[in-house]
Steps between C-alpha positions, in 0.01 A plus 500: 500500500835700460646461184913530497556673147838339486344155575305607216758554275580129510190393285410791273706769332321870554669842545197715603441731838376392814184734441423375149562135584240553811262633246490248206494216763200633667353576190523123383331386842803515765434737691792717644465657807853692469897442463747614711840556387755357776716747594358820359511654870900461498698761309870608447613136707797402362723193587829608729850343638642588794827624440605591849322506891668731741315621870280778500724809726185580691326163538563205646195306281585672176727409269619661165539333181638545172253400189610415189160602298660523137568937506811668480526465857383240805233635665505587897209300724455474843342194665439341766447142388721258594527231278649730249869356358788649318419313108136458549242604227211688676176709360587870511201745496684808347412924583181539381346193496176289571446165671150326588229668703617856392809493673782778357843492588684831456895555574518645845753478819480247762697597830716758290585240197315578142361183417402482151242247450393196707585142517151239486390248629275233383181634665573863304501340167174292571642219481540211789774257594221219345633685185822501591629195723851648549345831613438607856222687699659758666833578304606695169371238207863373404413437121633088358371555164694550196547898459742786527495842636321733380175225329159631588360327743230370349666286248783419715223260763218489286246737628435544123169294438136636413199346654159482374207415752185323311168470634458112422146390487405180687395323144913561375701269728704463193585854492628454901850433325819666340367286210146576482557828481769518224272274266214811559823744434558278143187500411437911574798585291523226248828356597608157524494320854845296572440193731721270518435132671738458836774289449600264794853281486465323801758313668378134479354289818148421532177707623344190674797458736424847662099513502209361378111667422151387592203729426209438721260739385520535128230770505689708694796445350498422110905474498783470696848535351814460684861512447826435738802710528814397717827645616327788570705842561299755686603828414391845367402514158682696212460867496237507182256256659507737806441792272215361363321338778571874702296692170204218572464599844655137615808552773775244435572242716735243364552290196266241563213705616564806222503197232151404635347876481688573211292235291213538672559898356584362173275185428218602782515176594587498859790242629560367847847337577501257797822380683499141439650382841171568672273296217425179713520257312626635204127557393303773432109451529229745384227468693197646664609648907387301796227657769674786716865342348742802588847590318699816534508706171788687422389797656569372796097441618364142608167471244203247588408353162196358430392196237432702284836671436742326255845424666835385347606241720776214595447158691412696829448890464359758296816643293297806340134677451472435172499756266501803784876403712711296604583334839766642750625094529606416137644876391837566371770571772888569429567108536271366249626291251243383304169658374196407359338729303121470472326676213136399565124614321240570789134553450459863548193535748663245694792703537333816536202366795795344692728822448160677640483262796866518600492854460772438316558659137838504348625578091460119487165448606389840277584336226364150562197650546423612194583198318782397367586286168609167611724451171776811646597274781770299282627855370567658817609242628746392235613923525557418856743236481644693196576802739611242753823423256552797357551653841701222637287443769485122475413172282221457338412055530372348200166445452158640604209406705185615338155414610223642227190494524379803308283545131670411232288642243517864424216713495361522144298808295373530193644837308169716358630769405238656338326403857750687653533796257149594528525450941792761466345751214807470332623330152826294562626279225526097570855525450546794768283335776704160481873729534340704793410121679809391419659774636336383868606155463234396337486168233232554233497160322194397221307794651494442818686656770719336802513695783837440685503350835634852639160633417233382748284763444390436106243256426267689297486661168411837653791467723745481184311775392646708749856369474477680098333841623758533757807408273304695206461788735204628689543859365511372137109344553222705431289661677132349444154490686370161591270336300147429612559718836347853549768746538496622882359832557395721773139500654312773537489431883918462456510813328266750750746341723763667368324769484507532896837385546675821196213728680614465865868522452507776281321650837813389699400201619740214526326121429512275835398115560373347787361167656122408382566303862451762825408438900164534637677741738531741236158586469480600845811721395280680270209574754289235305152437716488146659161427295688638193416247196825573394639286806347189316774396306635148338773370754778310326535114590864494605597843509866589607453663736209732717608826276425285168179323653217687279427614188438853536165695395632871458873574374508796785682306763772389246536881381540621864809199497683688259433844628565387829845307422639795268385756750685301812825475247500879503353585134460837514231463251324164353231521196395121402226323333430119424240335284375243727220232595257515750367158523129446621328170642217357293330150595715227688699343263541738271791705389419831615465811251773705455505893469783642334554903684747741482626641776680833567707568822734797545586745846747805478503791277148408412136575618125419372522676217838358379330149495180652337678617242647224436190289537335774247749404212554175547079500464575737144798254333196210570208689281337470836251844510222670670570359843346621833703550857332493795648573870456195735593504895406116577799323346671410803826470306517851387485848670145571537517857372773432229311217271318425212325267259507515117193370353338529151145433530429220726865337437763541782874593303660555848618702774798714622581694789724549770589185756321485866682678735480205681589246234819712456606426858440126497746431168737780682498749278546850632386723188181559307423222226278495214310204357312420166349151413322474163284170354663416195219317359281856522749697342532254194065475463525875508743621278451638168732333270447677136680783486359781214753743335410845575675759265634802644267760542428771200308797732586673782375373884327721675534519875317614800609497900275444781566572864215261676432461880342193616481236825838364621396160480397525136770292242593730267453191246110636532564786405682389185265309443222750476713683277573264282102444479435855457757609237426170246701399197685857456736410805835469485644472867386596836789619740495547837794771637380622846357366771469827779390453897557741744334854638290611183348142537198367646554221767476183367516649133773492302612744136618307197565660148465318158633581189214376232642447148274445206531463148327436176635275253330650203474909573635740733289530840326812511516711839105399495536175484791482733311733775177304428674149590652649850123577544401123517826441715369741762122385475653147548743608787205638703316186508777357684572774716782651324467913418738766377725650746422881535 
C-alpha cells in the first residue's frame, strides 16, 4: 500500500520527517518498507516563458528561443521541439542541473549557438500525459497550470508529494486504505482523526427507474449497494486527484474511473461503475456463473467461468466477475450517460479461488480477498457520488438500492485488564487501556469491548492484548523469561559442534552445503567396488530426478562436487569442509541411521601435510588425544601410497589423504586433491571435556636432541609414542624438526631428529635425571627398531 502524505494530511495534522514517520508507524505494527520523496531526482528546474523563437543559423531542425526564467536577463536555449510557442510556460532545466535517472544538463553549444539550459518534456520530469491530459508525448511539456517564470518546478505541477510503502499484512484489510492508515498514524502520535460523513445533494428522480437488484447467492455476497448517476461528462479529473492517485502508484484515466480508484484508495472498498445502456433490463442480478458461460473482461481476454464463480449479471449476460473485474460489454465509453455504481461485499475465498482460476488478480480482487467489512460499502459509496458532484461530472438520482445481508451484531469482549496486564508483563492503569482502545476505534461500554466492523481480525481477549502492547510500545515491555519453560541452551553434542565448525575455519577452511540426495553413478565416480556395502543405499520414492535418486552412504562424492565445480570455474585454490550425514540402511521399514562426518576437501597450494595439519588441530581444539595413524593402500578412493587412518584403540576417527589419480580424472579435475572424512560420533565419545588449569611453570625445562635412524615405513607417531612412554610424567613436549634421506642413509631407512623437553613441576631436573630418562627412550626405541644415528 502507498501512502500519499498529502492525502494524509486530509485526516490528521502531523509535521514530522518521512524517516521518523516510517519509524513510529512500524513500530506501532505498520510496517514501512520505505518512502520516496517525488521529485528528489529533479534539481535547479524552474518554470520558463518563451519570450521569443527565431531559426537556428546552422540548422534547419533547431530553433532558438528566448526564456524568461525570472534573472536579470532571458536565458538563451536551443531546441529542437516543435510544439514550442511564443507565450507558452515550459519546464526549464537550468546550467547545472539534475533531472531523473541521473541525467545533468550543463550549458554547452549546439551547432555554434550557446544554449543555456534545456527545455522538458513530460517523459524528463517523470511524469506522463495520464498526469497531464493537455500534455503530449513527443513535444516540450507546454505547462496549463497556474505559475510564473521563474517557480520551481516542483511546486509549479505538483511533483511535490512523499510516499510511504507499507508492508500490509493479510489480517489488516482495513489498513489497505488512505483511511486505515491515518487512524494507525492518530493513534501512534496521539492526534485526533478528522472523518467526516460524505455529503450527497442529489438532483431528484428516482433510483428504481434506472435499475433494480436481486442477490442470488447471499453467501457469496452479504450486500450489494448501488447508486445511479446521469448526465454524465466524461472527462479528465482535476489536477489534485491526479496527483494523488500518481503518488499511489494508480495512472489516471478519467473522472469516472479515477473517482472509482480514488475511493477504493481512500475507503478500500473497491467500486465498479457500469454504463447503464447495456443493463438489460434495467436489472442487475448477483448470481452464481453458468457451466463454461464466457464474457470478455476488460482486459480484453474471453474467460470460461465456471458455477462456482460469482458473476454480476443483467437479464442475458454476465456484466462483471465479481469482486476481481469487470466486463469489456457494460464499461464506461466517452458516450455514456448514465452510470451505476456498484459498491458490493464479496466473500473473500470466493474471490480469491476464482481470481486463482482465472489467473486473474487485480487491486480489487487483493483486497476482496482478505475480507472486507460489509458496513464500508454505504461510505464509499456515498464518497463516490460525493466526488461525482463536486467534480461536475454528473447527477447523482435520489435514492439507493441496498441489498444487506450481513451481521448485525458486533463482535463483543470482555475487558480483563489485569488478564491482560499480566499476558503483557506490564502494569497499565484501567483508565490508560480504555484511551489506547479508543484510540483504534474501539467502544468500551460496561466493561466490555466492541470491536468495530473494520476489525475482522479481533475476537479474542489475547488479540486486544496485542492492540495495547503495540500502541503501548513494544520497546517499553520488558524483557522476561517464560514461565514454566526451560530456558534454551546448547547441548553438549551442539556445542563440540561448534567446536569443529571455529576449529576448521580458523585453518582456512570455508563451510559448504550439499544434497543428503546423490546418483548411484557417483559411486562408480569414486572407484567404489561393485560388491561395496556402501552401494546399498535407501532410494527415495519419488525422487526428482536420477542425480537426487539415493541417499548417499559416504559424503566423498558430494566433496569431490564442490572441488570439482570450483576447480572447473577456475579457483586457483579451494579449501572447504561440511558437517554432513551419511545415512545407513537398517531393517526394511525403518528409517535408516544417520552418521553425522566432517569432511575436508581442498587442491592448490596445498599437499598431505597441509591437510594433516589441519586434521592434527582440529583433533587438539576437540580434547581428542593419544591417537594412532596408520598408512593404508586399499582405499580405492585415495592414492594408495598417500593415505591414512586415525584410530584410537579399536575406534576408527577417520581418514585423509590425497584423491585417486583416477578419481581426479573422472570429476575433471586436473591437479592434486586432498581428502579427510572424520565420524563425528567418535570424535564426541572420545574427547576429553574437563579442562585443568595448569600454572605457568616455576623451574627451568631441560632439553635433550636426538638424531634417530629407523625403517621408512615406520610412522613417526611410534616413535613419539615410545618417547612419550619412556620419558613419563617429567615431559613437556616432543618436537620433531628433521626428517633427512639421501646418501649417508641406508636404503629403505630414513633420519629423523627430536627435540625431547622435560620438566619437573616441583624441582629443577638434574643432568642425572635428565640423561637417565633419554636412557629409557633409547632402550624403548630399540625394541622397535629405532637406534641413534652415528
Amino acid at each position: 500500500m502507498n501512502l500519499s502524505m498529502k492525502w494524509l494530511s486530509d485526516y490528521v495534522d502531523i509535521d514530522v520527517k518521512p524517516r521518523d514517520y516510517a519509524h513510529a508507524l512500524t513500530m506501532s505494527g505498520s510496517k514501512v518498507e520505505g518512502y520516496e520523496i517525488e521529485g528528489e531526482e529533479i534539481t535547479n528546474v524552474v518554470v520558463g516563458k518563451v519570450l521569443e523563437i527565431t531559426p537556428h543559423p546552422d540548422a534547419d531542425k533547431l530553433v532558438v528561443c528566448k526564456i524568461d526564467v525570472a534573472k536579470d536577463e532571458p536565458l538563451q536555449i536551443v531546441t529542437g521541439a516543435k510544439n514550442v510557442v511564443v507565450g507558452a510556460l515550459v519546464p526549464v532545466a537550468l546550467d547545472g542541473s539534475t533531472l531523473p535517472h541521473g541525467v545533468k544538463i550543463k550549458k554547452g553549444k549546439l551547432r555554434g549557438v550557446v544554449s543555456e539550459g534545456m527545455l522538458c518534456s513530460v517523459a524528463e520530469l517523470n511524469v506522463t500525459v495520464h498526469d497531464f491530459p493537455y500534455a503530449i508525448e513527443d513535444g516540450i511539456f507546454l505547462i496549463e497550470e497556474d505559475c510564473k517564470p521563474g517557480d520551481d518546478i516542483h511546486d509549479a505541477i505538483g511533483i511535490n508529494d512523499t510516499c510511504v510503502e507499507f508492508e500490509i499484512t493479510s489480517n489488516r484489510p482495513d489498513c489497505l486504505s488512505v483511511i486505515g492508515l491515518a487512524r494507525e498514524t492518530a493513534a501512534t502520535y496521539g492526534v485526533p482523526l478528522k472523518l467526516n460523513a460524505p455529503v450527497v445533494k442529489g438532483s431528484g428522480d428516482d433510483i428504481k427507474n434506472y435499475i433494480s437488484v436481486e442477490v442470488k447467492n447471499a453467501e457469496l455476497c452479504p450486500r450489494y449497494i448501488a447508486k445511479a448517476v446521469k448526465n454524465v461528462k466524461i472527462e479528465p479529473s482535476p489536477r489534485w486527484m491526479r496527483e494523488r492517485l500518481r503518488a499511489s502508484g494508480v495512472r489516471p484515466i478519467n473522472n469516472l474511473v479515477d473517482i472509482t480508484n480514488y475511493v477504493m484508495l481512500e475507503y478500500g472498498q473497491p467500486l465498479h461503475a457500469f454504463d447503464a445502456s447495456f443493463i438489460d433490463g434495467k436489472k442487475i442480478i448477483v448470481r452464481n456463473a453458468m457451466k463454461d458461460e464466457k464474457m470478455q473482461t476488460l482486459d480484453g481476454i474471453d474467460r470460461v467461468l465456471n458455477e462456482n464463480m460469482l458473476v454480476i449479471a443483467d437479464e442475458n449476460k454476465p456484466l462483471a466477475v465479481a469482486g476481481v473485474m469487470g466486463g469489456e460489454n457494460s464499461s464506461i465509453i466517452d458516450t455514456t450517460k448514465t452510470v451505476i455504481f456498484e459498491s458490493a461485499n464479496f466473500l473473500g475465498s470466493s474471490v480469491r479461488i476464482t481470481s486463482k482460476n482465472l489467473a486473474l488478480r487485480t487491486d480489487s480482487s487483493g483486497r476482496f480477498e482478505k475480507g472486507l467489512d460489509p458496513h464500508n460499502t454505504l461510505p464509499a459509496i456515498m464518497r463516490a457520488c460525493e466526488l461525482v458532484e463536486m467534480l461536475g461530472a454528473g447527477e447523482v438520482v435520489d435514492g439507493i438500492i441496498d441489498v444487506d445481508n450481513s451481521p448485525k451484531e458486533p463482535v463483543k469482549i470482555k475487558l480483563e485488564c489485569d488478564w491482560i496486564n499480566n499476558f503483557l508483563g506490564i502494569d497499565l492503569a484501567h483508565d490508560e487501556m480504555i484511551a489506547m482502545l479508543h484510540k483504534l476505534g474501539f467502544e468500551v461500554k460496561n466493561e466490555m469491548i466492541i470491536v468495530p466492523s473494520f476489525r475482522t481480525d479481533v475476537f479474542h481477549k489475547a488479540d486486544v492484548a496485542e492492540e495495547v502492547a503495540r500502541i503501548y510500545g513494544y520497546d517499553k515491555i520488558p524483557t522476561t523469561a517464560v514461565r514454566g519453560v526451560a530456558r534454551g541452551k546448547l547441548t553438549e553434542e551442539q556445542k563440540f559442534e561448534r567446536k569443529i565448525h571455529k576449529a576448521l575455519q580458523a585453518s582456512g577452511c570455508y563451510e559448504v552445503s550439499t544434497y543428503s540426495f546423490i546418483s548411484p553413478k557417483y559411486y562408480d565416480k569414486i572407484n567404489l567396488p561393485a560388491d561395496s556395502s556402501l552401494r546399498n543405499c535407501v532410494t527415495i520414492t519419488n525422487p526428482l530426478g536420477e542425480d537426487t535418486s539415493v541417499m548417499r552412504t559416504t559424503t566423498l562424492p558430494s566433496m569431490l562436487e564442490v572441488l570439482s565445480r570450483n576447480y572447473n570455474n577456475r579457483n586457483a585454490q579451494f579449501y572447504g569442509y561440511e558437517i554432513g550425514s551419511e545415512y545407513i540402511p537398517t531393517k526394511d521399514g525403518e528409517l535408516p541411521n544417520e552418521n553425522p562426518q566432517v569432511t575436508i576437501g581442498m587442491y592448490g597450494n596445498c599437499d598431505f601435510y597441509q591437510l594433516k595439519g589441519i586434521v592434527e588441530t582440529m583433533l587438539e581444539r576437540l580434547a581428542v588425544k593419544d591417537w594412532d595413524i596408520h598408512p593404508i593402500k586399499d582405499d580405492p578412493s585415495f592414492h594408495p601410497g598417500r593415505t591414512a587412518l586415525i584410530t584410537k584403540g579399536d575406534v576408527v576417527i577417520g581418514i585423509l589423504g590425497e584423491v585417486h589419480p583416477q578419481v581426479l580424472v573422472n570429476y575433471n579435475i586436473g591437479t592434486k586433491a586432498y581428502l579427510a572424512k572424520f565420524d563425528v560420533n567418535a570424535m564426541f565419545s572420545l574427547a576429553n571435556t574437563e579442562t585443568q588449569y595448569k600454572p605457568l611453570p616455576k623451574y627451568p625445562a631441560s632439553t635433550r636432541d636426538l638424531s634417530l635412524i629407523c625403517d621408512d615405513e615406520l610412522p613417526i607417531v611410534e616413535i613419539e609414542k615410545a618417547i612419550k612412554g619412556a620419558v613419563g610424567n617429567t615431559l613437556e613436549a616432543v618436537k620433531l624438526f628433521d626428517v633427512y634421506k639421501g646418501a649417508q642413509i641406508a636404503e629403505n631407512k630414513k633420519s629423523v631428529s627430536y627435540s625431547i623437553i622435560m620438566r619437573s613441576p616441583t624441582q629443577t631436573l638434574t643432568d642425572t635425571e635428565a640423561d637417565a630418562a633419554i636412557k629409557r627412550v633409547l632402550k624403548a626405541l630399540d625394541k622397535i627398531n629405532v637406534t641413534l644415528r652415528a
